[in-house]
N, C-alpha and C positions, 0 to 999 in steps of 0.2 A: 855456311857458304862453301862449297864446293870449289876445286880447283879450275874447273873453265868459267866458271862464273868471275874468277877472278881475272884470269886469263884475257877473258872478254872486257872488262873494265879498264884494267891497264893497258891495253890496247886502244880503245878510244879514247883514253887519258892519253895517250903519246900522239895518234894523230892530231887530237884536237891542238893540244900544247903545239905542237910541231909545226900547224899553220898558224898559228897565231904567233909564234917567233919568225916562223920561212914571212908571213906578211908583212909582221913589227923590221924583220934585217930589208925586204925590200922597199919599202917607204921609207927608212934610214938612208936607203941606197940611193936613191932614184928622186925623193922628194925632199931632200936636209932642207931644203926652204923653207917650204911650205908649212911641215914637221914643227919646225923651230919658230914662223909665224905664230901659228896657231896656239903653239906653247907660250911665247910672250905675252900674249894678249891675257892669260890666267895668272902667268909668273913670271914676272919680267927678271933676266936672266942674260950677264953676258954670251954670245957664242960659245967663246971657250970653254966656257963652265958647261953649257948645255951639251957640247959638243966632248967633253970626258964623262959628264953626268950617264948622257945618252949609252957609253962606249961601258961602262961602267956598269950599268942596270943588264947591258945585252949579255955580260960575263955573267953575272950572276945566274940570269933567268938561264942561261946554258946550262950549267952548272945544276943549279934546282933542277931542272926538264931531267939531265942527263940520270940526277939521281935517285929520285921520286918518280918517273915514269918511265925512262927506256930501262935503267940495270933492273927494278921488278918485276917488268914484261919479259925481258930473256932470261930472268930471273924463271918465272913460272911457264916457260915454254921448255927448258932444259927441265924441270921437272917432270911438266907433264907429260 
């Protein structure tokens, strides 16, 4: 595997990741109702708890994205 091939991967690894966290924080933002509906009906679950659970998962997935997707893209862009 060649270095733009990789290049190229890591790059739709970030965008794809990136909306799917920029869509997961606005449905967090905009919908906490709806969100937290839809969640009880699987897992019945005080607010509180879903509402640090929720705050909790979003750090994480930051966290993962930031470091399995964006540091290896500019990772392999300053190389190439």
């Amino acid at each position: 595997m060649d270095i733009q091939t990789l290049t190229s991967f890591f790059m739709w690894c970030t965008i794809i990741n990136g909306g799917i966290f920029f869509l997961w924080t606005v449905l967090s933002l905009f919908a906490q109702d709806l969100v937290y509906r839809i969640q009880c009906k699987w897992i019945p679950i005080p607010r509180e708890t879903f509402n640090v659970a929720i705050y909790s998962f979003h750090g994480l997935f930051k966290i993962v994205y930031l470091v399995f997707n964006v540091v290896p893209y500019v990772a392999l862009l300053i190389v190439g």
